[in-house]
C-alpha positions in Angstrom: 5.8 -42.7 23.0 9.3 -42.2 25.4 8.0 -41.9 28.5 9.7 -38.8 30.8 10.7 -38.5 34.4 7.7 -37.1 37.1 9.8 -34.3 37.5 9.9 -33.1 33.9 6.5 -32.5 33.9 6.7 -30.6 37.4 9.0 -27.8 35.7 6.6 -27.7 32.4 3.6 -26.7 34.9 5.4 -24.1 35.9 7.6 -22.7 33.3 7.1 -22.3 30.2 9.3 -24.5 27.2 11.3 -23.1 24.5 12.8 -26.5 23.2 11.7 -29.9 23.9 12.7 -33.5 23.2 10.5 -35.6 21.9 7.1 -35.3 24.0 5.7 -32.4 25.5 2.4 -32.2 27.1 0.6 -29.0 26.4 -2.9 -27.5 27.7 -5.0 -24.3 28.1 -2.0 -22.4 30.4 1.2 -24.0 29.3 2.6 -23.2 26.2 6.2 -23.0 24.8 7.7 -19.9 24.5 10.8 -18.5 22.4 14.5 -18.3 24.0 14.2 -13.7 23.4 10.5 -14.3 24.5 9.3 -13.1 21.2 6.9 -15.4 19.9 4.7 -17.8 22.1 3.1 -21.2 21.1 0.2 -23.2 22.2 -3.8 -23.7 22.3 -6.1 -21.0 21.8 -9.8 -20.7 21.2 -11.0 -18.3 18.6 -15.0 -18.5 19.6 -15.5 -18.8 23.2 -19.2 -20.0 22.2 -17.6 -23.5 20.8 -15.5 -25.9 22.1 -12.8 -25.9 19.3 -9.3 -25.3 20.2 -6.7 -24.7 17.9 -2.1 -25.2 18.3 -1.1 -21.8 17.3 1.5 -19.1 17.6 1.1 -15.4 18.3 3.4 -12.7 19.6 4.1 -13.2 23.8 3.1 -9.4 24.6 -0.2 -9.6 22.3 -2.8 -9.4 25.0 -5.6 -10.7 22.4 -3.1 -13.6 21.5 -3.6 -13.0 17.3 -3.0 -16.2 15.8 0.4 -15.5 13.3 0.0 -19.7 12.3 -2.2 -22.6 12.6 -1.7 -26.6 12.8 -4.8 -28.1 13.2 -7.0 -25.2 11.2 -8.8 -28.3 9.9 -9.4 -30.4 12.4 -9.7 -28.8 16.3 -9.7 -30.6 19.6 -12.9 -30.6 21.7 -10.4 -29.6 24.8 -7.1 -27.4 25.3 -5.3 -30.5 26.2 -3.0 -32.5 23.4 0.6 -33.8 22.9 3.4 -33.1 20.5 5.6 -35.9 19.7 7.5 -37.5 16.7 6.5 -40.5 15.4 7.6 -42.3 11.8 9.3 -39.6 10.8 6.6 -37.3 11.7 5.5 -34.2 14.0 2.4 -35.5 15.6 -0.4 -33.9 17.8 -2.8 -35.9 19.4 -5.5 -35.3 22.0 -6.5 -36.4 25.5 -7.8 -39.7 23.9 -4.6 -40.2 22.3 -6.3 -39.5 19.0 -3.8 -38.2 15.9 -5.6 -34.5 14.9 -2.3 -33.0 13.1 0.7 -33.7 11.2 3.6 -33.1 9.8 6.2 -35.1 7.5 10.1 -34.2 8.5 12.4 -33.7 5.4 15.4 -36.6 6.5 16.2 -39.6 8.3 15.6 -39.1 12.6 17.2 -40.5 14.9 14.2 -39.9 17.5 16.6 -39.8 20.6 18.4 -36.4 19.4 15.5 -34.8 17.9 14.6 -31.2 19.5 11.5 -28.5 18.7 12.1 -25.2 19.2 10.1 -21.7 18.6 12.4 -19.4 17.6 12.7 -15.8 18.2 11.0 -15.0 14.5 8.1 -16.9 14.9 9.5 -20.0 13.4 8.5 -23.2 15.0 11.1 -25.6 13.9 12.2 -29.5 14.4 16.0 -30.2 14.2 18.7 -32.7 15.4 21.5 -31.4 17.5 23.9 -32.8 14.9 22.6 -30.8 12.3 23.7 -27.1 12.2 21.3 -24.2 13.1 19.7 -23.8 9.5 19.5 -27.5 8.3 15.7 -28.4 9.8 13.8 -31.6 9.3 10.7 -29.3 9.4 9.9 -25.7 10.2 6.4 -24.0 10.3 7.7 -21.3 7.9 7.0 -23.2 5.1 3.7 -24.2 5.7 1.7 -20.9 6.4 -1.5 -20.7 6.8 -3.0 -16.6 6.8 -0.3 -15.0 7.4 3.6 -14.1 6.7 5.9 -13.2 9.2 9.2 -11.7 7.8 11.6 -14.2 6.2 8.5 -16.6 5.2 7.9 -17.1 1.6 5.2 -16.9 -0.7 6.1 -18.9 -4.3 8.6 -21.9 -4.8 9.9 -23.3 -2.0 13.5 -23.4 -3.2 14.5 -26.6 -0.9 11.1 -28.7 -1.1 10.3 -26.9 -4.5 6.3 -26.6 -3.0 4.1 -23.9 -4.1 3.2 -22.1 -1.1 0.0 -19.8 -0.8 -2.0 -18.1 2.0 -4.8 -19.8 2.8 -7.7 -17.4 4.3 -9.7 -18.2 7.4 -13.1 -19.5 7.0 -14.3 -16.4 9.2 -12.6 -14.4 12.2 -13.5 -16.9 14.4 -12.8 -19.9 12.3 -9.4 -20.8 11.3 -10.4 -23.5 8.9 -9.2 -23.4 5.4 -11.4 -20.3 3.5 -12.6 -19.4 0.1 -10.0 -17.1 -0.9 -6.0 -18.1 -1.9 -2.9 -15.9 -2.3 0.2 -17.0 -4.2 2.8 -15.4 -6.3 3.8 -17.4 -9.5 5.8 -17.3 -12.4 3.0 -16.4 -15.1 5.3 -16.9 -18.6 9.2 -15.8 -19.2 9.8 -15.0 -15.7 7.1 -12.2 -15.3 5.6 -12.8 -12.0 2.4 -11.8 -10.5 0.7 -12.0 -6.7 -2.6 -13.2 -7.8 -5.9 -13.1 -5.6 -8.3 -16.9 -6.1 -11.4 -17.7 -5.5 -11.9 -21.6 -5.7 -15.8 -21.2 -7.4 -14.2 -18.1 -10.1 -13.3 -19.5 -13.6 -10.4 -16.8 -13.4 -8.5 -15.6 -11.1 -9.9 -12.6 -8.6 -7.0 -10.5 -9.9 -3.7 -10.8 -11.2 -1.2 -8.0 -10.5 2.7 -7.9 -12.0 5.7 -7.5 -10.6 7.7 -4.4 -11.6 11.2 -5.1 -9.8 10.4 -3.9 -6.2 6.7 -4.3 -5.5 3.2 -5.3 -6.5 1.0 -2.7 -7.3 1.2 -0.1 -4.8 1.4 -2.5 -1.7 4.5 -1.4 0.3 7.3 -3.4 -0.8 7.6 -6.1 2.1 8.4 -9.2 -0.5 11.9 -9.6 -2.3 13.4 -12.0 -4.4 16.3 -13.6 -3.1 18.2 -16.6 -3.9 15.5 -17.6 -6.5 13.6 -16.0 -8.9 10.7 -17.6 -8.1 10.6 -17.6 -4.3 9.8 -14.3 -2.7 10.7 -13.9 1.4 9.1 -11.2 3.4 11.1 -8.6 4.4 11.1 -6.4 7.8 9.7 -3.5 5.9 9.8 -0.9 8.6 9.4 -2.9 11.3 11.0 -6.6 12.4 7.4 -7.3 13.8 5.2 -6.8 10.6 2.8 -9.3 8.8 0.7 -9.4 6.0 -2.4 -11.5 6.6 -5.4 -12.8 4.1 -8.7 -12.2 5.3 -11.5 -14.1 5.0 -13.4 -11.7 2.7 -10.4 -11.8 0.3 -8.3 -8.8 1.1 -4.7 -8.5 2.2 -3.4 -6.8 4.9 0.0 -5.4 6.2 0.2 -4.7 10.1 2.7 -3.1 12.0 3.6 -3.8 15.8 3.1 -0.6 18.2 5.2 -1.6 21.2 3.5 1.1 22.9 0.2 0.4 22.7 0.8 -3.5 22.1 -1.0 -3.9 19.7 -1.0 -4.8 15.8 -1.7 -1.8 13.9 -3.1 -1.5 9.9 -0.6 0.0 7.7 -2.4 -1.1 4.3 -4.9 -2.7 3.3 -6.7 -3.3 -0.1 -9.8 -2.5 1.7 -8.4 1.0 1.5 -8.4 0.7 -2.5 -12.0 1.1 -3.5 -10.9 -0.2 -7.1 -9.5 -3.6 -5.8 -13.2 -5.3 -5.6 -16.0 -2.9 -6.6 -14.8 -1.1 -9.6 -14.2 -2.7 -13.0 -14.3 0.2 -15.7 -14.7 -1.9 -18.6 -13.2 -2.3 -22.2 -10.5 1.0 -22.1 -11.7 2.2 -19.1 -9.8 2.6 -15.6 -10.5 3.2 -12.1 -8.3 5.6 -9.9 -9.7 5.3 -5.4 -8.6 9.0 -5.4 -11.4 10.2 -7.4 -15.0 10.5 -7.9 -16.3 9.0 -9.9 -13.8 6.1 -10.0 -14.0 5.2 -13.5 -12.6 6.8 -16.5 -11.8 6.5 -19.9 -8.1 6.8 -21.4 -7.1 9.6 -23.3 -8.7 9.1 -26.8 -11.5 7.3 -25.5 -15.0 8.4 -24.6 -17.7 6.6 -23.0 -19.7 4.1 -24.5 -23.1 4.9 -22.3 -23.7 7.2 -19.4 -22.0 5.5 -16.7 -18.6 3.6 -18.4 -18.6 1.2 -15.7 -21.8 -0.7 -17.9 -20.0 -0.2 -21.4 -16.6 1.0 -21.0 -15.2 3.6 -23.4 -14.8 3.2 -26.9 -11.9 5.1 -29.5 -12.9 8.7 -30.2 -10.5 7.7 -33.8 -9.0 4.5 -34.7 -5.2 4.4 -35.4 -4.5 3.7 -38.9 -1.4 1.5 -38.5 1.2 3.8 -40.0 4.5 4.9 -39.0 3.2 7.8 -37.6 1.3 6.1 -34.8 1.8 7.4 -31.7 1.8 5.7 -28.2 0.6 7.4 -24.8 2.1 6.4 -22.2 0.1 5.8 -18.7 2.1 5.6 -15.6 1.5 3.7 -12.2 -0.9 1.7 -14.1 -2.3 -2.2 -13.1 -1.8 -3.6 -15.9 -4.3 -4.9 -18.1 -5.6 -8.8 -18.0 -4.9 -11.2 -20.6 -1.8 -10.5 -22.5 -1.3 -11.6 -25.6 2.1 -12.2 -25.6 5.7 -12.2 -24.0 8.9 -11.6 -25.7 12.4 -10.5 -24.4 13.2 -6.8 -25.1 16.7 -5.4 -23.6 15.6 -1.8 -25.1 12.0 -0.2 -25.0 12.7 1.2 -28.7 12.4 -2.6 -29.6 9.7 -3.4 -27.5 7.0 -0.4 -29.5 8.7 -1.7 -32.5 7.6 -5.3 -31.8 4.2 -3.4 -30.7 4.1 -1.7 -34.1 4.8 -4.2 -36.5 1.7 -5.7 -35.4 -2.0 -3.5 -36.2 -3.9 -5.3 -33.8 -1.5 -4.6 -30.5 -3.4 -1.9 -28.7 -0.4 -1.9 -26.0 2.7 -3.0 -24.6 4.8 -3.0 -21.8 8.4 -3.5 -20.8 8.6 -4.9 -17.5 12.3 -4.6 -15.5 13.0 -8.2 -13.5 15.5 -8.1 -10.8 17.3 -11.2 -9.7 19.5 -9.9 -7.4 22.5 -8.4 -8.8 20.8 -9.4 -12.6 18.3 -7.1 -14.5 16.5 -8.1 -17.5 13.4 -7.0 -19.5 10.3 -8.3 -21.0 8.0 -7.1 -23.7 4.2 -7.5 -22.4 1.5 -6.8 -25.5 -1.8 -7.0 -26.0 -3.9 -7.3 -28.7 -8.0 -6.1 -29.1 -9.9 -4.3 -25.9 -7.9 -3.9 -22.6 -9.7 -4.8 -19.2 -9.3 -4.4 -15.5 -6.9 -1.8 -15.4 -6.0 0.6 -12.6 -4.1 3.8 -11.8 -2.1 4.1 -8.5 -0.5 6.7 -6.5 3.0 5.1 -6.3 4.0 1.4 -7.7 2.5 -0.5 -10.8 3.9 0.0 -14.2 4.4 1.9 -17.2 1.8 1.2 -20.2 2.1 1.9 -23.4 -1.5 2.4 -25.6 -1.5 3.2 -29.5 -3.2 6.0 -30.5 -2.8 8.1 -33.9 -2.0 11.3 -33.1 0.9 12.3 -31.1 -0.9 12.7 -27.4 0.7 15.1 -24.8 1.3 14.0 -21.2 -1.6 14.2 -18.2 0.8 16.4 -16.5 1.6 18.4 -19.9 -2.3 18.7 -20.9 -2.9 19.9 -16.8 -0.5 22.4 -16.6 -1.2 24.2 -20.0 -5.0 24.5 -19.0 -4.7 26.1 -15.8 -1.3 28.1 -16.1 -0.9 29.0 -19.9 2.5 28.6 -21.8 4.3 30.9 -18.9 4.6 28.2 -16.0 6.2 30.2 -12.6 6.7 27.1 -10.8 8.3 23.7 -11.0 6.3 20.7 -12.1 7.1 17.7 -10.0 7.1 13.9 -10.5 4.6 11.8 -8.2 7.9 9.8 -7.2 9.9 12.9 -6.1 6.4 14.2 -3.9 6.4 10.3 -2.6 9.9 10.3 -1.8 9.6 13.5 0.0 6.4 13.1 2.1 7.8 9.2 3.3 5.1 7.9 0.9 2.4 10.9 2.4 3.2 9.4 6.0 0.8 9.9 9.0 4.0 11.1 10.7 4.0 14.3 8.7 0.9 15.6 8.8 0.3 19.2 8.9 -3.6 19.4 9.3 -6.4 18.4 7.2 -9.0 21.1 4.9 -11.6 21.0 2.7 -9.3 20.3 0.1 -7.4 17.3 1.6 -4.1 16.7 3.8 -1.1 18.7 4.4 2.1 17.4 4.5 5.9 18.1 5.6 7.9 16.9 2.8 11.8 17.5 2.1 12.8 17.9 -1.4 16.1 16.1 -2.7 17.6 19.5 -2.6 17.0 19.7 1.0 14.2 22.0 0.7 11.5 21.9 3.2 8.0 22.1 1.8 4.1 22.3 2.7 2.6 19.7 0.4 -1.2 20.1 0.4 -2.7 16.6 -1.7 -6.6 16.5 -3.0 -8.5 14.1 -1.2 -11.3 12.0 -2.7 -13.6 12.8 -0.5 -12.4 16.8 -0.3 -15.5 19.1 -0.3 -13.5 21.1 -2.9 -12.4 19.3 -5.8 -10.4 20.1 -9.5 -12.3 23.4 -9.9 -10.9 24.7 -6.6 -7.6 23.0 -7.3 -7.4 25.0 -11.2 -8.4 28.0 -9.3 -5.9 27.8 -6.4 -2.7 27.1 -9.0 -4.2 30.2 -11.6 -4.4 32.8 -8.6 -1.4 32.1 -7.1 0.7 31.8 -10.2 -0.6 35.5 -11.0 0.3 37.4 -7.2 3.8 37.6 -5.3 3.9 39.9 -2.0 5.6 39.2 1.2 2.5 38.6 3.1 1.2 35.8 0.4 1.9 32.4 0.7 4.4 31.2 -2.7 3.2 28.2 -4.6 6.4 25.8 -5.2 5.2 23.4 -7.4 2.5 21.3 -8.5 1.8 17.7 -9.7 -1.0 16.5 -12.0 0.0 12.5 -12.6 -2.5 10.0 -12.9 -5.4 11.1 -10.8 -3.2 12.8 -8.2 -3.6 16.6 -7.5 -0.8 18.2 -5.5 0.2 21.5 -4.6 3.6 22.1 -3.2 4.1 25.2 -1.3 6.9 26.8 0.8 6.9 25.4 4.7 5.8 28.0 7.3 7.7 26.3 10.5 4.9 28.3 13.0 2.2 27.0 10.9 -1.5 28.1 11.6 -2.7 31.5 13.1 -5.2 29.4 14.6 -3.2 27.2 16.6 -1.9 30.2 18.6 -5.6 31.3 19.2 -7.3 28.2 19.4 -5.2 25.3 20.5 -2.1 26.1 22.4 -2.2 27.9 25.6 1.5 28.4 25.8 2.1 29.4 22.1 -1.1 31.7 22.4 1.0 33.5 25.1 3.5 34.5 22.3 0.6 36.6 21.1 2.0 39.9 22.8 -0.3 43.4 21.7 2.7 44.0 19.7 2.8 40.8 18.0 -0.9 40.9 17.3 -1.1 44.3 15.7 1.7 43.5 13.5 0.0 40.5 12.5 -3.5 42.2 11.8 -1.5 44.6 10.2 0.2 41.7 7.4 -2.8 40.8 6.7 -4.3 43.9 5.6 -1.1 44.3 3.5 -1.8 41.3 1.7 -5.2 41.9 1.4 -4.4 45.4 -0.3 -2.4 43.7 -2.6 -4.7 41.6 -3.8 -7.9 44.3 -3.9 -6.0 47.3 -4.8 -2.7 46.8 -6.9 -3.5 44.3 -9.7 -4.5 44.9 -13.0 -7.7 42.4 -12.1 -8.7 42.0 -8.6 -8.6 38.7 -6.3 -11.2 38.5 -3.7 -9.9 35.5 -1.5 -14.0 34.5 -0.1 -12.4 32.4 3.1 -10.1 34.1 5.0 -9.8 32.8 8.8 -7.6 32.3 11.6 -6.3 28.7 9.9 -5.6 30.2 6.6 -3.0 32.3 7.6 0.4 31.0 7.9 3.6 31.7 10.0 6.8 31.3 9.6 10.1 30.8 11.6 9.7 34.8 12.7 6.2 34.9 13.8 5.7 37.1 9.6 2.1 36.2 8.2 1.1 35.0 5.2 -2.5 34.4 3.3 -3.0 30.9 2.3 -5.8 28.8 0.3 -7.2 30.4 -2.5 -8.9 27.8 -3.9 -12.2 29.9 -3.1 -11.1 32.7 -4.7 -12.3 34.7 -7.1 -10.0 36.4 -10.0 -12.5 40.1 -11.0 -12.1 41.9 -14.5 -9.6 44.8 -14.8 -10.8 47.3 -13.6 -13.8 45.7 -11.6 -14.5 46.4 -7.7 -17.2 44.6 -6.9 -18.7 41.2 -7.8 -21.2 38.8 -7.1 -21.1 34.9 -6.3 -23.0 32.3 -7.8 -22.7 30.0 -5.1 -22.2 30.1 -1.6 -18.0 29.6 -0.5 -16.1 29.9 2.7 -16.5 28.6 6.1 
C-alpha cells in the first residue's frame, strides 16, 4: 500500500473526506462525506448487541444514519476500524489485521497514482481517474445495490456492463446480509417487461407484475426507461431525496425525505395492499384491498364454494365460440399469470381478432411499450382458467375476458341500479378523480366519516369539488353509498348540498360533490376559537333558520318524504358566504307518497 505523509492523517481526524487518493483510513467517527454534504459514507453498526460493523452510506442529516448501500453485507468487521485502497485493479477494504473483507473489480486499466474516490452528492460512491471525464468511472456503487435505489440507480440491464441488477433484501432489520427475497425487472418475452418479487425456496416467482408504459401496478411511477429498453433508472418522483427499499419480509417500499422533521417518511408500500401477499382469489376470481371481502368473481362468474378464495369462481354460461362473442373489459387490472402467448398487435381490433380465432383464449391484452420517443404494442392471451389477478385504484392494465353475451360496463351496471335510465349527474372516470385529488393526496384532506375520506379535488375544467371516497374499513358501506346517490339525485333546494358526480370503477365508490370553502358547522363550534367568533346572534339564527328550510323541503314538499336520521353539527356545510347546506344522506330514509311517519329497522346516526 502507498504510504501517506503524518500530516494527512492529522486533517482526516479532524475533517471529514470527500475524495481521496488511493488510501484512506476510516473508523467509528471519521467518515467521508459528499462535496454538497448530501450523502455521508462510512462504518455503522446495525445491532448494538453484536460486534459487526458494516461500510455504508446514508443521508448526512439522517440522525438514525439509514443505511441507502452496503459493501461488506456479507462479511462484517469485528471492529469500526478498516482501510480502502486500490489494489490489482481493485477497490479493497481490509481490517485492522490487514485482512481483505470486501471488494470490488474496476471496469479499465489504472494507473494507481491518479486514481481518486469520491461520494457524490446523489449518493453515488464512485472511483475515477482525473484523466477521465466526470461520467466515465472505473467503478461506482450505483450499479451494485444492495436494498435500496436512490434516484438515477437502475434496476434491469446494466446498459454498460450488461449485468442484471436486482435488490437484494436484508436478512432482518438488523442484519444487512444477503436475504430471502429478490427484486428485478426483466424482459419476460417480446419486450413486455415485468418487476417480479423472488423467493429463492418458491418454484415460481412470488409475483410477476407488467409494465403498461409508465408504471407497475399502482406503485407510483419512480422507474423510467431511458436509453434502453431494458434498463429502468429511478426517477426523483416528487422528491430528489426518495428511495424505494426491499424489506426483509418481501415488500417494497417508497420513502420520501421530510427536511423538516428529518426523517424518511413512507409514501407506499405494498404492505398497504392487503392483496399483494394474503389474498389469491383463485381460478376467475380477483381481489380488490378496497373491499370486504377482498375476493370476487368476474362478471359472468359465480363462486365455486362458499368462500371463492378455496375454489375460485366458475362460468355462470360457457361462450360458444361464435362471432357473436363478446369481451368485457376489466380495467386497472394485475394481470393474470402465465400467458399463453405474445404476438405484436399495432391495433386492439387485431389483437380480439387474434383472441377470437382461437376457442380456448379466455383473454387478451394489448399492452403499450414506450421507448422513449417510440411506442409499440403487444398482444398478451391466455388460454384455459386465469389466476392471480388483481384490481387497482390507479395503474395496471386493461383486460379483455370472453364472455357470450354482450356485458355492460361496472360503471354502466352501477349507475342504472341506483339512478334509473334518468342520470342528473356526470359519471366520472377513476383517472379524471385521480388526477383531480393528486392521486387522493394526504395534502387534500377535508375530514374523514363513517363513510371514508374527503377530498379537495379540481376538475380539468377548473372546477373545485368535495370528493368523498368509500373506505374499506367505512362503518357504512354500498347500501349507504346507493342510498346517498338515490336521495340526492331526487332533491334540489338552496340549503341541500348538490351531488356532482359519481364513480363506480373497479371496486372504487366515489361521490363527487360541490366544494363548500367554510366547510363544517362544526368546526366553527367545536374546533376554532377564532372562526367560532364569526358566529355572531345574527349569523347563528340565520343558520338555524337554513337548516329548517332544508329540512322542510325534504319533510313537507316532496311527493315521498326523506327523513335524513343524522343530522349534526359536521353534516352541515358552508360555503364562501357563511349559506348552509345539509350534507350526508347516506342514512337516509326515502317514505312512501303520502307517508309521515316511519319506523327503522336498525339503529342509524351518531
Amino acid at each position: 500500500m502507498i504510504s501517506f505523509p503524518s500530516f494527512f492523517f492529522l486533517f482526516f481526524f479532524f475533517v471529514p473526506l470527500s475524495c481521496f487518493s488511493s488510501l484512506v483510513t476510516l473508523s467509528g467517527n471519521k467518515t467521508i462525506v459528499s462535496d454538497g454534504q448530501e450523502y455521508e459514507c462510512g462504518f455503522f453498526q446495525p445491532d448494538n448487541l453484536t460486534s459487526h460493523w458494516y461500510l455504508g452510506i446514508w443521508l448526512k442529516e439522517d440522525p438514525i444514519r439509514t443505511s441507502l448501500w452496503v459493501a461488506n453485507r456479507d462479511n462484517p468487521l469485528t471492529t469500526p476500524n478498516g482501510t480502502l485502497d486500490i489494489i490489482d485493479k481493485e477497490l479493497v477494504l481490509v481490517d485492522k489485521d490487514n485482512a481483505r473483507v470486501w471488494s470490488a473489480k474496476l471496469s479499465r486499466e489504472v494507473d494507481k497514482s491518479r486514481m481518486v474516490a469520491q461520494l457524490e452528492d446523489n449518493g453515488n460512491l464512485v472511483v475515477k481517474s482525473s484523466k477521465h471525464s466526470e461520467e466515465e468511472y472505473s467503478w461506482q456503487s450505483f450499479d451494485t445495490p444492495t436494498d435500496t435505489l436512490l434516484p438515477q440507480m437502475r434496476l434491469g440491464i446494466n446498459p454498460n456492463t450488461k449485468n442484471h441488477i436486482v435488490l437484494k433484501s436484508w436478512n432482518s432489520s438488523i442484519d444487512p446480509s444477503s436475504g430471502y427475497f429478490s427484486l428485478g425487472i426483466e424482459d419476460e418475452s417480446y419486450e413486455i417487461f415485468v418487476i417480479y418479487l423472488q423467493h429463492p425456496h418458491a418454484e415460481n416467482r412470488y409475483r410477476s407484475i407488467v409494465w403498461n408504459g409508465f408504471q407497475f401496478g399502482d406503485m407510483p411511477p419512480i422507474l423510467k426507461q431511458l436509453d434502453a429498453p431494458d434498463s429502468f433508472v429511478m426517477t426523483t418522483y416528487q422528491s430528489s431525496k426518495s428511495r424505494l427499499t426491499l424489506t426483509p419480509d418481501g415488500d417494497y417500499e417508497v420513502y420520501m425525505w421530510v427536511q423538516e422533521e428529518t426523517t424518511w417518511q413512507l409514501s407506499w408500500s405494498t404492505t398497504q395492499d392487503s392483496c399483494f401477499k394474503d389474498a389469491r382469489c383463485g381460478s376467475y376470481g380477483f381481489c380488490s384491498k378496497n373491499t370486504i371481502p377482498r375476493c370476487h368473481c368476474l362478471q359472468g362468474f359465480h363462486p365455486k364454494n362458499d368462500v371463492i378464495e378455496s375454489g375460485g369462481c366458475a362460468r355462470i354460461t360457457a361462450p360458444k365460440c361464435k362471432e357473436d362473442d363478446k369481451f368485457m373489459i376489466l380495467k386497472n387490472m394485475k394481470l393474470p399469470e402465465n400467458p399463453d402467448d405474445t404476438l405484436h398487435a399495432s391495433a386492439l381490433e387485431a389483437c380480439e381478432s387474434l383472441c377470437r380465432r382461437e376457442c380456448n383464449c379466455t383473454a387478451f391484452a394489448r399492452i403499450k411499450l414506450q421507448n422513449g420517443q417510440n411506442t409499440d404494442h403487444r398482444c398478451i392471451t391466455w388460454i384455459g382458467e386465469l389466476h392471480d389477478m388483481q384490481n387497482y385504484t390507479v395503474g395496471g392494465q386493461d383486460l379483455h375476458v370472453r364472455l357470450k353475451e354482450p356485458v355492460p360496463t361496472q360503471t354502466q351496471m352501477m349507475m342504472t341500479e341506483i339512478a334509473g335510465e334518468d342520470q342528473l349527474f356526470a359519471v366520472m372516470d377513476l383517472s379524471t378523480i385521480v388526477e383531480a385529488t393528486d392521486n387522493f393526496s394526504s395534502t387534500n384532506v377535508l375530514g374523514r366519516g363513517g363513510f371514508g375520506i374527503v377530498y379537495k379535488g379540481i376538475l380539468p375544467n377548473g372546477k373545485e369539488v368535495a370528493v368523498k371516497r368509500l373506505s374499506n374499513n367505512s362503518s357504512q358501506g354500498t347500501f349507504e353509498f346507493r342510498n346517498e346517490v338515490t336521495t340526492i339525485l331526487n332533491i334540489l333546494h338552496k340549503n341541500l348540498v348538490r351531488l356532482l358526480g359519481c364513480c363506480c370503477e373497479g371496486s372504487e365508490r366515489i361521490l363527487v360533490y360541490e366544494y363548500l370553502q367554510n366547510l363544517s358547522l362544526d368546526r366553527f363550534i367545536f374546533v376554532d376559537e377564532a372562526r367560532s367568533r364569526l358566529l355572531n346572534w345574527a349569523t347563528r339564527f340565520r343558520i338555524i333558520n337554513e337548516i329548517a328550510q332544508g329540512l322542510s323541503y325534504l319533510h313537507n314538499f316532496r311527493d315521498s318524504p326523506i327523513i335524513h336520521r343524522d343530522l349534526k353539527p359536521s353534516n352541515i356545510l358552508l360555503d364562501t358566504n357563511m349559506i348552509s347546506k345539509i350534507s350526508d344522506f347516506g342514512m337516509a330514509k326515502i317514505l312512501q307518497s303520502g307517508q309521515t311517519e316511519a319506523e327503522t329497522e336498525r339503529l342509524v346516526g351518531t
